[in-house]
C-alpha positions as CSV (number, residue, x, y, z in Angstrom):
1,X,33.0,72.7,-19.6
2,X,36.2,72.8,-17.3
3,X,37.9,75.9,-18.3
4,X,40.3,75.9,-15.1
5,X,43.0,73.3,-15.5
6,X,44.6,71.8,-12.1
7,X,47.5,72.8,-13.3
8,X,46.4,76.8,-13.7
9,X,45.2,76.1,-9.9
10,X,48.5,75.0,-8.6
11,X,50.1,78.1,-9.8
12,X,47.9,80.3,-8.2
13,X,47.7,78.3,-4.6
14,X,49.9,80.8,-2.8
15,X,48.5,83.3,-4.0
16,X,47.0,85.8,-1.2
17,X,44.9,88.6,-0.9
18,X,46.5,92.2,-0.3
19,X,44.8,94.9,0.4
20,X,45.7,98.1,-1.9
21,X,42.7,100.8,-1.3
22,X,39.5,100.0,0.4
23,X,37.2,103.0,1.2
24,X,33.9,104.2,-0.8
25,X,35.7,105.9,-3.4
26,X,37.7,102.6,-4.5
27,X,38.1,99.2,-3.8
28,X,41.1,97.6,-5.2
29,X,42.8,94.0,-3.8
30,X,46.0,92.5,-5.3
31,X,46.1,89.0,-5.6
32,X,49.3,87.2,-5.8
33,X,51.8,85.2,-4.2
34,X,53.6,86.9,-1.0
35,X,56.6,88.8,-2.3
36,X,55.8,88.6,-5.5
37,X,54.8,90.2,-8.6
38,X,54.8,87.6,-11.2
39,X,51.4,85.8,-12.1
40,X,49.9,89.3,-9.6
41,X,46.4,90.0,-10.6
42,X,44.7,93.6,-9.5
43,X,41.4,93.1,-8.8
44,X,39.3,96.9,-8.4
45,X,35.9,97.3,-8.2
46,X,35.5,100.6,-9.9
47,X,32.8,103.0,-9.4
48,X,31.0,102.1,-12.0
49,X,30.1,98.6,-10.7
50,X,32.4,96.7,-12.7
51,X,35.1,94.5,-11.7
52,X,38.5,95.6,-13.3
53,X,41.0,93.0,-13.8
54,X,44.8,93.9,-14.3
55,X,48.3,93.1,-13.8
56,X,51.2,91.1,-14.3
57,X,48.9,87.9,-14.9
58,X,46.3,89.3,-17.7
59,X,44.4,87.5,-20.0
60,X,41.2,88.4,-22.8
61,X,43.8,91.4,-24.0
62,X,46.7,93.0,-23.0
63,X,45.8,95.3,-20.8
64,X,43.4,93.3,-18.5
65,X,39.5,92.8,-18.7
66,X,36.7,94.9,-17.4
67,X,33.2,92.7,-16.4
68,X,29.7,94.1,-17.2
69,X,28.6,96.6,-15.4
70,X,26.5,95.8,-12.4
71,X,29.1,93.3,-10.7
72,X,30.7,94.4,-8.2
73,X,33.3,92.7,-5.5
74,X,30.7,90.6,-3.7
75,X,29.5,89.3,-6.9
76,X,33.3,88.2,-8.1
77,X,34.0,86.6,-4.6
78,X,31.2,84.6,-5.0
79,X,30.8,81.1,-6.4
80,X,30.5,81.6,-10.1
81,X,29.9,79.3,-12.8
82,X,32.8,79.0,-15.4
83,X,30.7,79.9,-18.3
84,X,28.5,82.9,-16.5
85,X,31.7,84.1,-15.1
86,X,33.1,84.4,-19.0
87,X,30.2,85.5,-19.8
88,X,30.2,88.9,-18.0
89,X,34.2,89.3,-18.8
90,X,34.6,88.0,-22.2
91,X,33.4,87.9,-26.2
92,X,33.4,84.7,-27.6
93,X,34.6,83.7,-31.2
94,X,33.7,81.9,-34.1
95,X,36.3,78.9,-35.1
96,X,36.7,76.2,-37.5
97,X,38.5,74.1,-34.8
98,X,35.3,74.2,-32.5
99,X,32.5,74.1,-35.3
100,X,35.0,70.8,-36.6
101,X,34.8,69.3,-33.1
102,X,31.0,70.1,-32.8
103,X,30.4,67.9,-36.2
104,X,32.4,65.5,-35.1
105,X,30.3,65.1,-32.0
106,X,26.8,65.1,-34.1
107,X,28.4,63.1,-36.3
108,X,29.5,60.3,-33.7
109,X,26.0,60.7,-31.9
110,X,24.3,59.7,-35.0
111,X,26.6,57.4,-36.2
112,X,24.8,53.9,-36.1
113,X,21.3,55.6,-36.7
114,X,20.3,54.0,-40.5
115,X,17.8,57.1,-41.0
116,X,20.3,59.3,-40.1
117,X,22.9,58.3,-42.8
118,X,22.8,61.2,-45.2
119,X,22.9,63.5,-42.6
120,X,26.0,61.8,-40.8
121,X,27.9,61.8,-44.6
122,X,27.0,65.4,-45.0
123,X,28.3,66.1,-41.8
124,X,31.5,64.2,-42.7
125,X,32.0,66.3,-45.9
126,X,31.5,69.2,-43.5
127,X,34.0,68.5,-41.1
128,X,36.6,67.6,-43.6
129,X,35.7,71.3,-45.4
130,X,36.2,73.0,-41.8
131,X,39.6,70.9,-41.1
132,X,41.2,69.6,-44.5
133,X,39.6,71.6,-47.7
134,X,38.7,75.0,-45.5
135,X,35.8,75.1,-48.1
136,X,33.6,76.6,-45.1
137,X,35.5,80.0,-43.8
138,X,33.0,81.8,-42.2
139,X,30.1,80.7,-39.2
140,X,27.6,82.2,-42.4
141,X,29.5,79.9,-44.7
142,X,28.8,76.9,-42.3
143,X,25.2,77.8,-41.3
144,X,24.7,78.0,-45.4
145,X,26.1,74.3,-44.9
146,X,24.1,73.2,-42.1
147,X,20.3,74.0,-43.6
148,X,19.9,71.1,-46.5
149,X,20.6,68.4,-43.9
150,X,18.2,70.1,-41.1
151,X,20.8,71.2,-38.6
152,X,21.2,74.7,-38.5
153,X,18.8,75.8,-35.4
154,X,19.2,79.3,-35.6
155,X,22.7,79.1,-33.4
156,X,25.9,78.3,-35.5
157,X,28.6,76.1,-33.9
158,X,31.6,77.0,-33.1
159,X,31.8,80.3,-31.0
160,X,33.5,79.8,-27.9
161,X,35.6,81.9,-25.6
162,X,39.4,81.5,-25.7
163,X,40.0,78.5,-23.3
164,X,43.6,79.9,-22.3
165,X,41.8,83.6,-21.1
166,X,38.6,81.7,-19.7
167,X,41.0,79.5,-17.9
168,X,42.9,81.9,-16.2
169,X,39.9,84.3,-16.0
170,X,38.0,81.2,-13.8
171,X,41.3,80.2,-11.6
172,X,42.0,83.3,-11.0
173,X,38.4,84.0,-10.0
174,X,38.3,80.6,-7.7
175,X,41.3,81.3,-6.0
176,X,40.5,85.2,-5.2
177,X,37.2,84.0,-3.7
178,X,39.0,80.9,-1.9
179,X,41.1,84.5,-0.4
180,X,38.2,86.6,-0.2
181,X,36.1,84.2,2.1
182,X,39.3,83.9,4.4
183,X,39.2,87.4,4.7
184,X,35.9,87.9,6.0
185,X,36.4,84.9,8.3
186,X,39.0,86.6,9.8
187,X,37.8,90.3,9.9
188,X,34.5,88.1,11.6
């Protein structure tokens, strides 16, 4: 999954790289547009190994996001993969919308299978309990639902990460490290 969208891209494209502190006690770089301070994000490496993400432009909670430990500036300007990137930044959460959309795609994938027609109605009647009836409340509530028709697989469908955070979490990354490999070009 694409959590970027062009358009998130665009609006970081002028974005630069400024440097704020750079020594061994702290690195810290602001991203943003020249002259600017909306859509800024302040990326800091702390001492703990851990990438610190803050500003005017946050996203996963108010105040910014914090990585894993272990991941350090390198790491961030790096190319990443959208999901391992979220991974190390953000929680993911159960919801009806996603677990609807992932019966909906079993459902569709089994479709014109004949053996497969009491699992495909069940799947139906779970669907419309996650969008229409909201029968089905809870990711236990659906895994409950799941086990007569031999589909639960020991993961429950339906956690995700926030695709407006992930989004700006990943465009903001791809554009920093767009930035960051400029630098070093020119500091080479």
């Amino acid at each position: 999954m694409t959590y970027a969208t062009d358009s998130m891209r665009r609006d970081l494209e002028r974005h630069r790289i400024e440097v704020v502190q750079d020594d061994e006690r702290l690195r810290c770089f602001w991203l943003r547009e020249p002259g600017e301070w909306c859509m800024s994000v302040l990326v800091t490496e702390l001492p703990s190994r851990q990438i610190a993400l803050t500003g005017d432009l946050t996203f996963g909670g108010r105040n910014g996001i914090v990585s894993d430990r272990g991941y350090g500036l390198g790491w961030f300007g790096g190319r990443l993969g959208e999901d391992y990137l979220c991974e190390k930044f953000l929680s993911e959460k159960w919801s009806r919308e996603r677990a609807a959309k992932w019966c909906r795609w079993h459902r569709d994938d089994i479709k014109y299978d004949a053996d497969q027609f009491e699992t495909w109605k069940a799947l139906c009647e779970i669907e419309r309990d996650l969008t229409q009836w909201e029968e089905i409340r809870t990711p236990e509530e659906l895994y409950d639902a799941l086990i007569p028709i031999g589909m639960a697989d020991g993961d429950v469908p339906g956690y995700g990460y926030d695709e407006n955070h992930a989004g700006w979490l990943c465009a903001v990354q791809q554009r920093f490290r767009e930035c960051w490999q400029q630098m070093a070009e020119e500091a080479a």
